[in-house]
PAZA-559625 format. One record per atom (N, C-alpha, C, O): residue in one letter; y negated, x, z negated. Coordinates in steps of 0.02 Angstrom, whole numbers, padded with zeros to 5 digits, always signed. Layout:
<atoms>
AYXZ...
</atoms>
This chain:
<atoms>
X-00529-00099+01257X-00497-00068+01200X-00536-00007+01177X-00553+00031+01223X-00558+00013+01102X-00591+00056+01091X-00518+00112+01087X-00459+00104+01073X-00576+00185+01115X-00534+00233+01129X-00573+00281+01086X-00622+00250+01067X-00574+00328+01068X-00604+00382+01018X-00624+00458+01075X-00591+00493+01113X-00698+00454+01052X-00732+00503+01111X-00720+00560+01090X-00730+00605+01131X-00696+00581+01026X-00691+00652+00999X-00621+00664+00946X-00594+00617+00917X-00606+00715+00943X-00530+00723+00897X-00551+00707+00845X-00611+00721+00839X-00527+00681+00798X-00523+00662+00731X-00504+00722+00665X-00448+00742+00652X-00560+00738+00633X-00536+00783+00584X-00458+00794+00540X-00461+00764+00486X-00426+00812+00545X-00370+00804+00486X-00382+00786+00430X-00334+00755+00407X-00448+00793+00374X-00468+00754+00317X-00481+00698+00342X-00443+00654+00321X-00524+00676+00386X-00549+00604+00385X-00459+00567+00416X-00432+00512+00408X-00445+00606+00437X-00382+00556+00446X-00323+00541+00407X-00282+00499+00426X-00317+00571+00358X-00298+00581+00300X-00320+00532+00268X-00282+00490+00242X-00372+00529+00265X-00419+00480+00209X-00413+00427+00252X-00396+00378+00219X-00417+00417+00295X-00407+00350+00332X-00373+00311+00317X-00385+00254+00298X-00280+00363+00331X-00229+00338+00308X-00207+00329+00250X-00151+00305+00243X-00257+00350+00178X-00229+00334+00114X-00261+00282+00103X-00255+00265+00044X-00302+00240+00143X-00341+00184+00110X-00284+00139+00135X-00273+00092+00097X-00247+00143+00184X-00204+00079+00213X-00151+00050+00164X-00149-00007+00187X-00125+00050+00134X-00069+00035+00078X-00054-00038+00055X-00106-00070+00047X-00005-00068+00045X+00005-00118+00024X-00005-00126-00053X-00010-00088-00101X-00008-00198-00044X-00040-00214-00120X+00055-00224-00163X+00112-00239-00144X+00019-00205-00232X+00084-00217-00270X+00090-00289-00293X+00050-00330-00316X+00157-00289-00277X+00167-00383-00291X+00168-00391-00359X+00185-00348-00400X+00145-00458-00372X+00157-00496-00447X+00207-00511-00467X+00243-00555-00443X+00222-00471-00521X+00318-00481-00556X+00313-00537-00598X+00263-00550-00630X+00367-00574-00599X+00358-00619-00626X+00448-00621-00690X+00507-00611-00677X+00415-00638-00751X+00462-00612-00789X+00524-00687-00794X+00512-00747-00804X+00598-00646-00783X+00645-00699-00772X+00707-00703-00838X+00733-00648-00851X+00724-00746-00868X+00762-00731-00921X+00834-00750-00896X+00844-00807-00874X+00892-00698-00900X+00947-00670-00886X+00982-00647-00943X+00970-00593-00969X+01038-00699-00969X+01098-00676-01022X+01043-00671-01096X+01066-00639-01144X+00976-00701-01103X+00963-00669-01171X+00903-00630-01147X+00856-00640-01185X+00890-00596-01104X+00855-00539-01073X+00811-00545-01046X+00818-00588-01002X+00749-00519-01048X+00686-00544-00992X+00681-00482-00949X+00674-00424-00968X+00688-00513-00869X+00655-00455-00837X+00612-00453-00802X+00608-00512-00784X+00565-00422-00773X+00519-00432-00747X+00531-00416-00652X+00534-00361-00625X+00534-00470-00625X+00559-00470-00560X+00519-00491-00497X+00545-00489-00441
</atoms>
C-alpha cells in the first residue's frame, strides 16, 4: 500500500481535493400538464 513519506502541503491538498468532483448529469427535458421540465 502506498504510504506518503512527507506531510502534504495544505494547497496541494486542497487542489487535490477540488479536482475530485462528480460530473453533472444529463437533464433530460419531460413534458408535465402542458409544461416542459428539464429533469
Amino acid at each position: 500500500m502506498a504510504v506518503p513519506k512527507r506531510k502534504m502541503s495544505r494547497s496541494n491538498t486542497r487542489h487535490r481535493r477540488a479536482r475530485w468532483k462528480a460530473s453533472t448529469p444529463n437533464l433530460v427535458p419531460v413534458t408535465v400538464d402542458g409544461v416542459t421540465q428539464r429533469v
